[in-house]
C-alpha positions, 0 to 999 in steps of 0.5 A, spaced: 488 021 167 484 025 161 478 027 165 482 029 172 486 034 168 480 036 165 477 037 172 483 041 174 483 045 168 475 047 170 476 048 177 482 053 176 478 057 171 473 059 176 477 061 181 480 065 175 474 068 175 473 068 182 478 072 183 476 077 178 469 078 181 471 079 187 477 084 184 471 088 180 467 088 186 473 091 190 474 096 185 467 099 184 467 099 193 472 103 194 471 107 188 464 108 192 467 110 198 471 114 194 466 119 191 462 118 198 468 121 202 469 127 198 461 129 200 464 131 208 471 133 205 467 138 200 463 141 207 469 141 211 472 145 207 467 150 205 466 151 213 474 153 212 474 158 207 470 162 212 477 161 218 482 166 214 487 166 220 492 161 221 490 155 224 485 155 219 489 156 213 493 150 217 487 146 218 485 147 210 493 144 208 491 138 212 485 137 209 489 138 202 493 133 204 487 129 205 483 129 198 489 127 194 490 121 199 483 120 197 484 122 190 490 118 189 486 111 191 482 112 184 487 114 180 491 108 183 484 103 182 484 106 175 491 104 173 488 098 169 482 101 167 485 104 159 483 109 156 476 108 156 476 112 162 480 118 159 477 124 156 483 127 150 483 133 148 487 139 148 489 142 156 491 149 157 496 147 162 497 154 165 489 153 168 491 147 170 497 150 174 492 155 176 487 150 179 493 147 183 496 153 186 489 156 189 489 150 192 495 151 196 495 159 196 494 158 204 501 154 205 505 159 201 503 164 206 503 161 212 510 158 210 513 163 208 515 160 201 515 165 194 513 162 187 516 165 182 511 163 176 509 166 170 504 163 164 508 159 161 503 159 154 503 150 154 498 146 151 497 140 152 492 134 148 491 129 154 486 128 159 485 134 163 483 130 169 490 126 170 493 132 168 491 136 174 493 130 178 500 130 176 501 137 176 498 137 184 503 131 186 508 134 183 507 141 187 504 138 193 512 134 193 515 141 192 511 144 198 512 137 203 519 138 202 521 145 201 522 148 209 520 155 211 522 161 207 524 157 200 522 157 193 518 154 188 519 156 181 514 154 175 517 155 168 517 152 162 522 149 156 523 148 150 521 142 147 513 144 150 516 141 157 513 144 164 518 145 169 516 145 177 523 147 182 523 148 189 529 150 194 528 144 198 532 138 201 533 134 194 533 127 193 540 123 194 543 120 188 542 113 190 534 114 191 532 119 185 532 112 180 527 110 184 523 113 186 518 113 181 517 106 184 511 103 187 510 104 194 518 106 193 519 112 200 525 115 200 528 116 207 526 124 209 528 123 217 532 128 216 527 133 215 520 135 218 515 133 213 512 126 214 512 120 209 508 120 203 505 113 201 510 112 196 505 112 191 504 119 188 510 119 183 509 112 180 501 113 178 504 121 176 509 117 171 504 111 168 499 118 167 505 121 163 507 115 159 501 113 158 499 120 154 505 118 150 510 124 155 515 122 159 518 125 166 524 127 169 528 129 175 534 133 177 536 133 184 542 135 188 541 134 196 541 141 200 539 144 194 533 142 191 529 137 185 526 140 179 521 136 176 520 136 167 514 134 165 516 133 157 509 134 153 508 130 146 507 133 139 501 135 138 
C-alpha cells in the first residue's frame, strides 16, 4: 500500500512539473512572438507617419489598437512574474501622459473630440513601463467609448490622484463592479465601438495594486466615466 502511494505521489509530482515546463516554454514563445511581431508594426507605422491625410490617420489608430493587444498579452504573461521584472523609480507622470496622447493625436483630429489637459505636476515612484500602460488603457477606453465631438479631460486631485473623464456613453450601475475582472466585457451594443478583450482593465488594477495605488471609477450611463488613479506616498 506504502509503495502504491508512493508511486503515485511520484508520478503527480512529474506532471507537476510537466505542467510547469510546458507553461515556462509557453510563456517564453509568446513572449518571442511578442517582440517579433512588433518588428513589422514598428515598419508599418514609420510608413504611416509620411500618410498625413485622413484615411492614413485612420490606418494608424488601428495600428494602435493593434500594439496594445499585442502589448496587453506581455503584460498579462508577466502578471505572475513579480517584481523582478520591475524597474522602481521615480516617474514624471506628465511625461507619461504626454507619451500616450502623441500616440492618439491623430484620433482626437479625425474625431473631432477636445482634450481638455494641463500639467498635472504628479510624480510617481513606480515602474515607468507599467505606468505607461495603464495611463495608455485607460485613455484608449475613454477614446473607444466617447462619440464624435465629445470630450476627454486629464487632471488632477488631492491626495497625488490622476484623473482621466470622458463625455461618453458611461457604464450601467450594474457593470461598473465588475469590470475590473478578468475577461469580464461589459455590453456596448449600444454604441459604435467594437468589444475589447475584457483584459485591459484587469491587468491596469493588478499594476496599480501591485505598486501599493489603487483605481476608481465613477460613471453615469449617457454622461461618462472618470477614471482616478490614486498614487501612493512616496
Amino acid at each position: 500500500c506504502m509503495a502504491a502511494i508512493e508511486t503515485l505521489r511520484r508520478a503527480a509530482s512529474e506532471r507537476e512539473t510537466a505542467n510547469t515546463a510546458r507553461h515556462r516554454e509557453m510563456v517564453d514563445y509568446y513572449t518571442a512572438w511578442v517582440h517579433q511581431i512588433k518588428t513589422p508594426i514598428a515598419a508599418m507605422r514609420l510608413t504611416l507617419q509620411l500618410d498625413d491625410t485622413p484615411n492614413g490617420r485612420k490606418l494608424m489608430s488601428q495600428l494602435l489598437r493593434i500594439e496594445q493587444y499585442v502589448d496587453m498579452v506581455l503584460m498579462y504573461l508577466r502578471l505572475d512574474e513579480g517584481a523582478s521584472d520591475y524597474v522602481i523609480r521615480s516617474c514624471d507622470v506628465d511625461e507619461v501622459i504626454r507619451q500616450s496622447l502623441r500616440k492618439f493625436a491623430g484620433e482626437f483630429i479625425d474625431r473631432r473630440l477636445t482634450l481638455h489637459y494641463a500639467p498635472v505636476g504628479l510624480t510617481a515612484v513606480t515602474d515607468e513601463k507599467w505606468l505607461g500602460f495603464v495611463v495608455e488603457q485607460v485613455l484608449s477606453n475613454a477614446l473607444k467609448y466617447t462619440p464624435e465631438g465629445g470630450s476627454i479631460t486629464i487632471d488632477a486631485e488631492e491626495p497625488a490622484t490622476l484623473c482621466i473623464r470622458d463625455t461618453g456613453i458611461g457604464i450601467a450601475p450594474e457593470d461598473q463592479a465588475r469590470v475590473f475582472e478578468r475577461f469580464y466585457r461589459v455590453d456596448k451594443s449600444h454604441s459604435k465601438a467594437s468589444g475589447g478583450t475584457g483584459l485591459g482593465l484587469s491587468i491596469v488594477k493588478h499594476a496599480v495594486q501591485y505598486h501599493h495605488g489603487r483605481i476608481e471609477l465613477e460613471s453615469t450611463p449617457g454622461t461618462g466615466t472618470t477614471i482616478r488613479v490614486v498614487f501612493p506616498n512616496p
